[in-house]
MARTOR-377630 format. One record per residue (C-alpha): chain; x, y, z; residue number from 1. Coordinates in nm, 3 decimals. Each point is the difference from the previous one (the first is absolute). Example, Ala and Ser with C-alpha at 12.3 -4.5 7.8 and 13.67 -1.06 7.14 Angstrom:
% residues 2
+----+---------+---------+---------+-----+
! ch !       x !       y !       z !   i !
+----+---------+---------+---------+-----+
!  A !   1.230 !  -0.450 !   0.780 !   1 !
!  A !   0.137 !   0.344 !  -0.066 !   2 !
+----+---------+---------+---------+-----+
This chain:
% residues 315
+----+---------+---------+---------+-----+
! ch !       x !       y !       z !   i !
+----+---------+---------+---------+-----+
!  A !   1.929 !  -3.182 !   1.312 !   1 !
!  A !   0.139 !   0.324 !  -0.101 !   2 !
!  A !  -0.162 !   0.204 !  -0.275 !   3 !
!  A !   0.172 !  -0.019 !  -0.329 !   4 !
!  A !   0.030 !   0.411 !   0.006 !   5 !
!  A !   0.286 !   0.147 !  -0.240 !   6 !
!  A !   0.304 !   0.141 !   0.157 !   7 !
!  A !  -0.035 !   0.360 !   0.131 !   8 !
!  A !   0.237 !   0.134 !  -0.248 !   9 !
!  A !  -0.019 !   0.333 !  -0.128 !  10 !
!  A !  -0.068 !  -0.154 !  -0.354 !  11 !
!  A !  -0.362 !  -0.191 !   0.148 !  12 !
!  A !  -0.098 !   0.328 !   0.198 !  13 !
!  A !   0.004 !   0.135 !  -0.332 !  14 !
!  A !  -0.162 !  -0.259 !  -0.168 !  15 !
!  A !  -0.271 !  -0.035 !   0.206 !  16 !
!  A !  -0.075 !   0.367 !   0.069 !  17 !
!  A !  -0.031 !   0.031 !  -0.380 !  18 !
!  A !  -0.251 !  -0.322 !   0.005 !  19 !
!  A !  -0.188 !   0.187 !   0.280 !  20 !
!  A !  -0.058 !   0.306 !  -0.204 !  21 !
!  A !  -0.035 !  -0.154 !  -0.342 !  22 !
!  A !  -0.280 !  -0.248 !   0.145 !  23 !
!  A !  -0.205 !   0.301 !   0.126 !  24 !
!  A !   0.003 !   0.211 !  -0.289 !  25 !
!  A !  -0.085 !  -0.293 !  -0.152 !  26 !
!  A !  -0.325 !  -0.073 !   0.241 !  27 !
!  A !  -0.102 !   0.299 !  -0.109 !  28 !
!  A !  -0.018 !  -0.046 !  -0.365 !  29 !
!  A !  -0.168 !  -0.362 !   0.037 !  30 !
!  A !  -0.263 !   0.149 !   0.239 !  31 !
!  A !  -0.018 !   0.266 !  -0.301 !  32 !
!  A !  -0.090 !  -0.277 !  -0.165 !  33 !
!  A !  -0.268 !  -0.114 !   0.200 !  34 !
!  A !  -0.190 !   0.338 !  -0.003 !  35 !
!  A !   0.095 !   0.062 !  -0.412 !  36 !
!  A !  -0.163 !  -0.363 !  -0.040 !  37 !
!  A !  -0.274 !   0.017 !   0.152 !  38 !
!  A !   0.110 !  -0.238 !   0.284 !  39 !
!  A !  -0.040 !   0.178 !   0.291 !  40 !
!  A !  -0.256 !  -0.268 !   0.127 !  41 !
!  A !   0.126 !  -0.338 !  -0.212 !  42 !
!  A !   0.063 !  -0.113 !   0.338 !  43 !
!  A !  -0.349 !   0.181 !   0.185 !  44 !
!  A !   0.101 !  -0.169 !   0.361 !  45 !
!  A !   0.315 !   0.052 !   0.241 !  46 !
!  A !   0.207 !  -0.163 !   0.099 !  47 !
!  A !  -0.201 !  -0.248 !  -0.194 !  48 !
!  A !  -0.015 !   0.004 !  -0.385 !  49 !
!  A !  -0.390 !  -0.094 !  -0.096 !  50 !
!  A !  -0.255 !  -0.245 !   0.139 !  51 !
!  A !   0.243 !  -0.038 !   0.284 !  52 !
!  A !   0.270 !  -0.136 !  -0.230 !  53 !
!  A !   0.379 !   0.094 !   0.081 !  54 !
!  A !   0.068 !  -0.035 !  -0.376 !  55 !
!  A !  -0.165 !   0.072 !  -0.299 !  56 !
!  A !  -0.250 !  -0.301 !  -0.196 !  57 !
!  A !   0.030 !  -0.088 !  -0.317 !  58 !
!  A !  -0.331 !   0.200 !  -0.027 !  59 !
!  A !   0.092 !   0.315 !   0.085 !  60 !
!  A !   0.100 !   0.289 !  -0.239 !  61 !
!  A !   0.307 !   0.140 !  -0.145 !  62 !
!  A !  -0.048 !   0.285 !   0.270 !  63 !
!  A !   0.017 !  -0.235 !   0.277 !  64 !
!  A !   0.320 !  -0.154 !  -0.061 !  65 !
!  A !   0.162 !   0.394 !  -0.090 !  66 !
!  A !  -0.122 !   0.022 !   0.364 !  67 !
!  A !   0.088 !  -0.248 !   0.111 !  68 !
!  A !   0.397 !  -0.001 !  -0.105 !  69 !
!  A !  -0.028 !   0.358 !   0.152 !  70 !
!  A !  -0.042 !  -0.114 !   0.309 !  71 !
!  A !   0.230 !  -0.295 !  -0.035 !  72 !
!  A !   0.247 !   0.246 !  -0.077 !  73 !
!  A !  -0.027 !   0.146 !   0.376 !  74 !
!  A !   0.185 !  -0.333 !   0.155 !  75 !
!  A !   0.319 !   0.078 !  -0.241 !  76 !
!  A !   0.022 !   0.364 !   0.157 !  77 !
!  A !  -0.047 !  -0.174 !   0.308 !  78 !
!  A !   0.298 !  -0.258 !  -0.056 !  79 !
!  A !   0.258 !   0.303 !  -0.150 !  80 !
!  A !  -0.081 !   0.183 !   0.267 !  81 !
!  A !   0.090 !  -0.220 !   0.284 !  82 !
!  A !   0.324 !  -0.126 !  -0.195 !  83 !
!  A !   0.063 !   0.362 !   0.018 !  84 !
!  A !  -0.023 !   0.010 !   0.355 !  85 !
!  A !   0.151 !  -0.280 !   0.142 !  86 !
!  A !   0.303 !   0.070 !  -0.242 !  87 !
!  A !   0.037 !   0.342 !   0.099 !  88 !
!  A !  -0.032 !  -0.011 !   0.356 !  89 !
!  A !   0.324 !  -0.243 !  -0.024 !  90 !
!  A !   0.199 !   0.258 !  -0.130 !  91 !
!  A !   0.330 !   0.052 !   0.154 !  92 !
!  A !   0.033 !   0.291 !   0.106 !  93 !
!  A !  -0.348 !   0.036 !   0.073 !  94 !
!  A !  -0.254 !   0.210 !  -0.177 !  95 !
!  A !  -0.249 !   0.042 !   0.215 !  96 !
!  A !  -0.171 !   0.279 !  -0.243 !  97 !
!  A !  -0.035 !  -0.227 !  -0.287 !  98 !
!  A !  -0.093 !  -0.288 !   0.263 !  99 !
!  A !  -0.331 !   0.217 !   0.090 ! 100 !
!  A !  -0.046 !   0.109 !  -0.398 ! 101 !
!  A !  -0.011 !  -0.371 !  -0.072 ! 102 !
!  A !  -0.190 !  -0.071 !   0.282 ! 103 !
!  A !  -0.299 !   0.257 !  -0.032 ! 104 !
!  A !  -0.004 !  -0.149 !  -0.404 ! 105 !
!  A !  -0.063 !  -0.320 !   0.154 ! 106 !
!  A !  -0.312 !   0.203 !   0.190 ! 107 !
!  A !  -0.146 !   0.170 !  -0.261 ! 108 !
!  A !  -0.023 !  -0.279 !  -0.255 ! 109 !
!  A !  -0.272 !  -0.202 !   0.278 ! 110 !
!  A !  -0.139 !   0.357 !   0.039 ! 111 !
!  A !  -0.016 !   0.074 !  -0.403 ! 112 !
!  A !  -0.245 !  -0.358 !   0.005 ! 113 !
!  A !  -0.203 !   0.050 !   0.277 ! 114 !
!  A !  -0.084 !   0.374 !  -0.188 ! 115 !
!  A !  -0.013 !  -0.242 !  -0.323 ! 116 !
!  A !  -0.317 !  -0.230 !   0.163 ! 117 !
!  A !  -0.176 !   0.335 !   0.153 ! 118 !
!  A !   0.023 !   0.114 !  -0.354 ! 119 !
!  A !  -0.144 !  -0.333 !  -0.143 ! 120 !
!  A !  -0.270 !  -0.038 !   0.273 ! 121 !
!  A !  -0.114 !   0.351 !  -0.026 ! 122 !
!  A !  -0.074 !  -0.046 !  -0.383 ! 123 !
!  A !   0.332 !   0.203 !  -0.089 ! 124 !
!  A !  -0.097 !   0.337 !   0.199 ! 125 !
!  A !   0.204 !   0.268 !  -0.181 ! 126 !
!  A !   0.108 !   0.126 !   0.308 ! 127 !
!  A !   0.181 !  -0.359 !   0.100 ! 128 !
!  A !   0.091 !  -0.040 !  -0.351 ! 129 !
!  A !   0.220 !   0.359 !   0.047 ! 130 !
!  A !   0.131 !  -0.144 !   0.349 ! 131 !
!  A !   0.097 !  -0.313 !  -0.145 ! 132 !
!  A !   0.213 !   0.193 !  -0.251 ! 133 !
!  A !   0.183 !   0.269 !   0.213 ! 134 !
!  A !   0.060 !  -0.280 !   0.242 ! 135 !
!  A !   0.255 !  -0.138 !  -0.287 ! 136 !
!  A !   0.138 !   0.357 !  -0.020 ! 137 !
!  A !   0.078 !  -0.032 !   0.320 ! 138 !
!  A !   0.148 !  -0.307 !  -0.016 ! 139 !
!  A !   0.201 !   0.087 !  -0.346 ! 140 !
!  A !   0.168 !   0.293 !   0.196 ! 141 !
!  A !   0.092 !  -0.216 !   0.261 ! 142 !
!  A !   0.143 !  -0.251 !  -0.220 ! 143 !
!  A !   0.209 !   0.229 !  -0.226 ! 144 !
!  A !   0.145 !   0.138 !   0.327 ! 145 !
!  A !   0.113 !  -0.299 !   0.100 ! 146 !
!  A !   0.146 !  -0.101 !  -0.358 ! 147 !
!  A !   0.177 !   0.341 !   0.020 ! 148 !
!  A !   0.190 !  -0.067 !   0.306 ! 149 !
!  A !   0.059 !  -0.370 !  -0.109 ! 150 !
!  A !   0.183 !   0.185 !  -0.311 ! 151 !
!  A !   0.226 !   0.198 !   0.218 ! 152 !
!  A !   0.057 !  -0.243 !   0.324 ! 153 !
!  A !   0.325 !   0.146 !   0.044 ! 154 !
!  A !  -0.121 !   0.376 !   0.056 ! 155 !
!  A !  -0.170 !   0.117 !   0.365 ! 156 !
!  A !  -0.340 !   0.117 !  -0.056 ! 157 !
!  A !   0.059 !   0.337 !   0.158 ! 158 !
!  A !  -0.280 !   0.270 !   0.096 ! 159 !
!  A !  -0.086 !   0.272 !  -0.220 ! 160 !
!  A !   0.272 !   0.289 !   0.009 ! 161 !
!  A !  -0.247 !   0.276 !   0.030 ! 162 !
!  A !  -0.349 !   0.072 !   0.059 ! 163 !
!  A !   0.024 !   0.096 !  -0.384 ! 164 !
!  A !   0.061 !  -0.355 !  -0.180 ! 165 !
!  A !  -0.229 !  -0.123 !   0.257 ! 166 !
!  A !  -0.332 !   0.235 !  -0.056 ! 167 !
!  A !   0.146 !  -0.108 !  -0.429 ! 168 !
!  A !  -0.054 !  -0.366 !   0.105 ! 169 !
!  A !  -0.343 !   0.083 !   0.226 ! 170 !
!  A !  -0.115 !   0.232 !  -0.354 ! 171 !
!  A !   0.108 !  -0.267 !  -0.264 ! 172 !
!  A !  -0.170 !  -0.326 !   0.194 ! 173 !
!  A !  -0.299 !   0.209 !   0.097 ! 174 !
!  A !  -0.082 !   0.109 !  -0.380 ! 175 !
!  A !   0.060 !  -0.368 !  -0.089 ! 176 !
!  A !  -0.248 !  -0.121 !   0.246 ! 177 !
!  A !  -0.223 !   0.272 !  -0.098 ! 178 !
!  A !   0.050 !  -0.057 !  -0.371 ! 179 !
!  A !  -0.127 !  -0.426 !   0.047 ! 180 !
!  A !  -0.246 !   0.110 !   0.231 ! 181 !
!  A !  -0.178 !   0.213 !  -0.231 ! 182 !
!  A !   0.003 !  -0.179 !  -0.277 ! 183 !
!  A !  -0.122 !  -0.325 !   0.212 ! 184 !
!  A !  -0.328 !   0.245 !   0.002 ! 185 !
!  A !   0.032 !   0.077 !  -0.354 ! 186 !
!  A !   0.003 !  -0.373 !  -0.042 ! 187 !
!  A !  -0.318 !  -0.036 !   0.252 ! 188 !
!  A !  -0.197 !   0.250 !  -0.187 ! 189 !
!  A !   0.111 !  -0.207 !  -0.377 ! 190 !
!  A !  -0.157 !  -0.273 !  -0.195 ! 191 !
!  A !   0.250 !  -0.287 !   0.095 ! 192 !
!  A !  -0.172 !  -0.082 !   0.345 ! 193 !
!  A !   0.119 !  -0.354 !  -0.004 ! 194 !
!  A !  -0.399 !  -0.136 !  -0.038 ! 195 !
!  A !  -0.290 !   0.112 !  -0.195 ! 196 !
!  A !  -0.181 !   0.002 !   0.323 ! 197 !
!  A !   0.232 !   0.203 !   0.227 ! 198 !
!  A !  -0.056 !   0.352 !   0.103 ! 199 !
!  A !   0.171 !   0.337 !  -0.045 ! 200 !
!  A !   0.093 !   0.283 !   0.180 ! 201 !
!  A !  -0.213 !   0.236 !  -0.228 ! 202 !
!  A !   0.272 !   0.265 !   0.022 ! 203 !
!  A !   0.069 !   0.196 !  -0.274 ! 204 !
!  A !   0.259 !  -0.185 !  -0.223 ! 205 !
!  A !   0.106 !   0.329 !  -0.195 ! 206 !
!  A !   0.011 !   0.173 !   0.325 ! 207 !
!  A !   0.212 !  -0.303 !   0.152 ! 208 !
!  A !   0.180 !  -0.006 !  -0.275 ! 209 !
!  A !   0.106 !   0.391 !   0.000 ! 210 !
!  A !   0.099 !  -0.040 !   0.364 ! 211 !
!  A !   0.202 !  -0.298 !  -0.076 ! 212 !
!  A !   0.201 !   0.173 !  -0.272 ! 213 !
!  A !   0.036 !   0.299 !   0.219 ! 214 !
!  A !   0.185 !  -0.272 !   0.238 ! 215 !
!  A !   0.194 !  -0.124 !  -0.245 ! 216 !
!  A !   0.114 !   0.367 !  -0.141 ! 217 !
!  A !   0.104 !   0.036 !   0.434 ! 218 !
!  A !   0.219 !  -0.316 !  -0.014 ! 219 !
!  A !   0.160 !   0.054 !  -0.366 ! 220 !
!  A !   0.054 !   0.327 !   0.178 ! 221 !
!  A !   0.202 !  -0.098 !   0.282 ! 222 !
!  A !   0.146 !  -0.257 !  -0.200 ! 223 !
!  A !   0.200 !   0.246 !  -0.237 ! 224 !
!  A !   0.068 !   0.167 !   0.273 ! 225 !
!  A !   0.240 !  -0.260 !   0.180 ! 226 !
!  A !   0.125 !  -0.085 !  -0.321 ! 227 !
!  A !   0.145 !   0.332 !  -0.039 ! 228 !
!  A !   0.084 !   0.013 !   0.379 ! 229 !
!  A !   0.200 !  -0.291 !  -0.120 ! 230 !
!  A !   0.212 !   0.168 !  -0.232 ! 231 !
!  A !   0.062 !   0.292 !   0.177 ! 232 !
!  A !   0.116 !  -0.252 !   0.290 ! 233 !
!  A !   0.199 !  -0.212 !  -0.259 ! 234 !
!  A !  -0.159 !  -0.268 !   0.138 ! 235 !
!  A !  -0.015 !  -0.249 !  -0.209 ! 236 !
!  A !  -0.186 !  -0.276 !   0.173 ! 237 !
!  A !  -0.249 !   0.224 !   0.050 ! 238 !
!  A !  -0.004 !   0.130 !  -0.333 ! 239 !
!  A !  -0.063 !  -0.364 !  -0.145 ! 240 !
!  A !  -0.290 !  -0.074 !   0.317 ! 241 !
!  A !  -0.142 !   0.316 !  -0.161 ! 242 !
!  A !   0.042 !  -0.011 !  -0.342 ! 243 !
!  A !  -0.157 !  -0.385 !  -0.026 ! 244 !
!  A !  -0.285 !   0.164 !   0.188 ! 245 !
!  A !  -0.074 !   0.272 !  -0.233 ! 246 !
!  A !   0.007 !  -0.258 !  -0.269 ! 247 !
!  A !  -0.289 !  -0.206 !   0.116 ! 248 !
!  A !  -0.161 !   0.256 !   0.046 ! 249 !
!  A !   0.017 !   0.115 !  -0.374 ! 250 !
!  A !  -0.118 !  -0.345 !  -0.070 ! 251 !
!  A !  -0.260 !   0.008 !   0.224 ! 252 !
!  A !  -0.146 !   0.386 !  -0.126 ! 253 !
!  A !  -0.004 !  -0.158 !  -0.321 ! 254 !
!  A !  -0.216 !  -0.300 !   0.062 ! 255 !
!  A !  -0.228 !   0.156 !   0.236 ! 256 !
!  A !  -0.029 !   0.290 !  -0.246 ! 257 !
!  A !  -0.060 !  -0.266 !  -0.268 ! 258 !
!  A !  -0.229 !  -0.210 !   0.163 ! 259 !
!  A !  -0.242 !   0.281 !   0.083 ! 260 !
!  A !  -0.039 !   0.088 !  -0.300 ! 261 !
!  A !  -0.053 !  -0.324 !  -0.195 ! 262 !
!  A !  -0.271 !  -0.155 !   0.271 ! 263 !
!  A !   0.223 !  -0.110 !   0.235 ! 264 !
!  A !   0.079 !  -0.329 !  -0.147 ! 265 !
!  A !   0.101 !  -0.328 !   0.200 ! 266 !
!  A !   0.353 !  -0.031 !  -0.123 ! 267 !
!  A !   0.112 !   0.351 !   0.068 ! 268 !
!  A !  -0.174 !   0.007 !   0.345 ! 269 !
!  A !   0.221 !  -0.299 !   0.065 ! 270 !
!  A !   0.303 !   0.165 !  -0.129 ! 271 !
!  A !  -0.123 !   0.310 !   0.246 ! 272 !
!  A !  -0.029 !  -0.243 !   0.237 ! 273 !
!  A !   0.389 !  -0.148 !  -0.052 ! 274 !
!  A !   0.105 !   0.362 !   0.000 ! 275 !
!  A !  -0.200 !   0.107 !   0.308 ! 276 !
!  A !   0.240 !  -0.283 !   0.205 ! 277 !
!  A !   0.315 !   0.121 !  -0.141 ! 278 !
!  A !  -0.061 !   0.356 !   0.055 ! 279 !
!  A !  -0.053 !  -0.096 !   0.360 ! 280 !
!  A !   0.325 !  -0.196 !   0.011 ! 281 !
!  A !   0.207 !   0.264 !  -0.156 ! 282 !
!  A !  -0.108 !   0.287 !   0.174 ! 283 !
!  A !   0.076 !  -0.253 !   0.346 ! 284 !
!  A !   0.339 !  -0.031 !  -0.146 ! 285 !
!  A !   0.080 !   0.368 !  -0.068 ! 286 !
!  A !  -0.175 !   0.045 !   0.361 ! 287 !
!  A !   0.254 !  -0.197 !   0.131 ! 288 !
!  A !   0.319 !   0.147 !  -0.172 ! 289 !
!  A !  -0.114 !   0.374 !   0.137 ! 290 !
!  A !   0.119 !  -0.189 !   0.325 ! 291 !
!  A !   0.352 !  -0.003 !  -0.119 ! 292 !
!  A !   0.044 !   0.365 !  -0.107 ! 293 !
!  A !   0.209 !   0.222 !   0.120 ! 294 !
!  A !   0.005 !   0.352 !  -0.063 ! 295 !
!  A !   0.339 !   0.146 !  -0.119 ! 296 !
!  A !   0.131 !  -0.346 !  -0.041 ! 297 !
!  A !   0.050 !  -0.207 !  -0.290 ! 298 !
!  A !  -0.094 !  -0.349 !   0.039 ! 299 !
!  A !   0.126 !  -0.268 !  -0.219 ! 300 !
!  A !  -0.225 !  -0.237 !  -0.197 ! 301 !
!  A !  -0.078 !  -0.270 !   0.252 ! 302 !
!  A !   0.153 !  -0.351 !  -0.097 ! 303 !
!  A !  -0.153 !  -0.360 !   0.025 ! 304 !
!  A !  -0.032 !  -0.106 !   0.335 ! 305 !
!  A !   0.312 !  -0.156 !   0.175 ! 306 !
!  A !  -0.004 !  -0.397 !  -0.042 ! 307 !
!  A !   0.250 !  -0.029 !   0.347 ! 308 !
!  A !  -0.272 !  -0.002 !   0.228 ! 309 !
!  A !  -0.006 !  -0.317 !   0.235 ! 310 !
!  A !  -0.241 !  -0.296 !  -0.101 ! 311 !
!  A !  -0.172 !  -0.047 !   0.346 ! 312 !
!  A !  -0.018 !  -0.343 !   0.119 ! 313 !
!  A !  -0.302 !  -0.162 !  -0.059 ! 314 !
!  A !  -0.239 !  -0.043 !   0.277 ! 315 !
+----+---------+---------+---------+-----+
């Protein structure tokens, strides 16, 4: 019996990319959670929960069931994911591109809990802890990739024009990466470890945290710096990639500078924490529209995706 999968229109490519990249920002913000809680070790076994128990007792603490859902939250990223797939790689034409985007999703999410239980039976070693999260960075970029080209089905992803919009891309993901990287040590060298009992790094976290605003003043940097490439190019796709970028990145200068400087409270570390995904997401989209320019010509703002494309026949 067939799987009841949604047609491979352009319309459910969308959808579901969106779902894709929605669910793992949102991963991130519930395993947030677990570390501003106090949960890290509700559930102090893997794959196991406690006492050998799948599932939480009625015994067990509040942190145990924030754990818990956590984890439960895992098998929903796993379902999204393979709808992804298995509607995608029935596209007609084929899109074998966003076929292997999907498909390395559907990887990382096994990956992301296998890093999840090290973490766990390891007694939340900062060091996992930091993999764990760049691991969803990875798999956020991926995802807003693949919701960008859902977008725009009807345009070929072409290679970059010049060695110049491809060293912007190169500079603009690499101070991203470096930007979450250093402020997963910032994080590692904090307060919120996730357990009274786990360890730090014992870094310094004024010294982390000077390196990690240097980072950020590198990617604001290059930011404004494509946004003005995009008006000189009167590119206006571009220009809007760009210009939501910068935004988020206002918002996130302003809670980071905020939360330093009040104690780092929980709820702002979680809004750093929402903002952290959607910086990595926009700067993946702009990424991707530096693929499309074209020195010395004007490119038109890029429409919804054609709906024409051929339903393939169900297998």
């Amino acid at each position: 019996m067939p799987l009841p999968l949604p047609a491979p229109t352009p319309t459910n490519v969308r959808r579901l990319s969106v779902a894709n990249l929605l669910a793992n920002i949102g991963i991130v913000v519930t395993g947030g959670a677990v570390r501003l809680t106090g949960s890290g070790l509700g559930c102090a076994q893997w794959p196991t929960c406690n006492d050998g128990n799948i599932v939480p007792t009625a015994e067990d603490p509040i942190h145990t069931y924030i754990e818990f859902l956590n984890r439960t939250l895992t098998f929903v990223l796993v379902i999204i994911a393979l709808g992804t797939w298995l509607v995608v790689r029935r596209l007609d034409p084929p899109r074998k591109d966003m076929s292997r985007l999907a498909f390395m999703i559907g990887l990382g999410i096994p990956a992301q809990a296998v890093i999840g239980g090290i973490t766990v039976l390891t007694g939340l070693n900062p060091y996992t802890v930091m993999a764990h999260l760049m691991l969803s960075m990875v798999l956020i970029y991926w995802c807003a990739v693949l919701y960008h080209r859902a977008r725009h089905l009807d345009r070929v992803v072409p290679d970059y024009a010049g060695k110049g919009t491809h060293w912007l891309a190169r500079l603009l993901m690499t101070a991203t990466y470096l930007t979450m990287g250093l402020g997963t040590f910032v994080t590692a060298a904090g307060p919120h470890a996730g357990d009274p009992e786990a360890g730090r790094t014992g870094f310094d976290p004024a010294l982390l945290s000077q390196l990690h605003a240097d980072a950020v003043f590198l990617l604001v940097g290059v930011s404004l710096t494509l946004l003005v490439l995009s008006v000189v190019l009167h590119d206006r796709s571009l220009r809007a990639a760009a210009l939501w970028l910068v935004a988020v990145e206002v918002a996130q200068g302003v809670v980071g500078y905020t939360q330093y400087f009040t104690g780092l409270p929980e709820l702002l570390v979680g809004m750093h924490l929402v903002l952290a995904g959607a910086i990595m997401a926009a700067a993946s989209f702009t990424a991707e529209e530096l693929r499309y320019v074209r020195p010395g010509k004007v490119r038109p703002p890029a429409g919804p995706a054609a709906e024409t494309l051929s339903v393939a026949s169900a297998e």
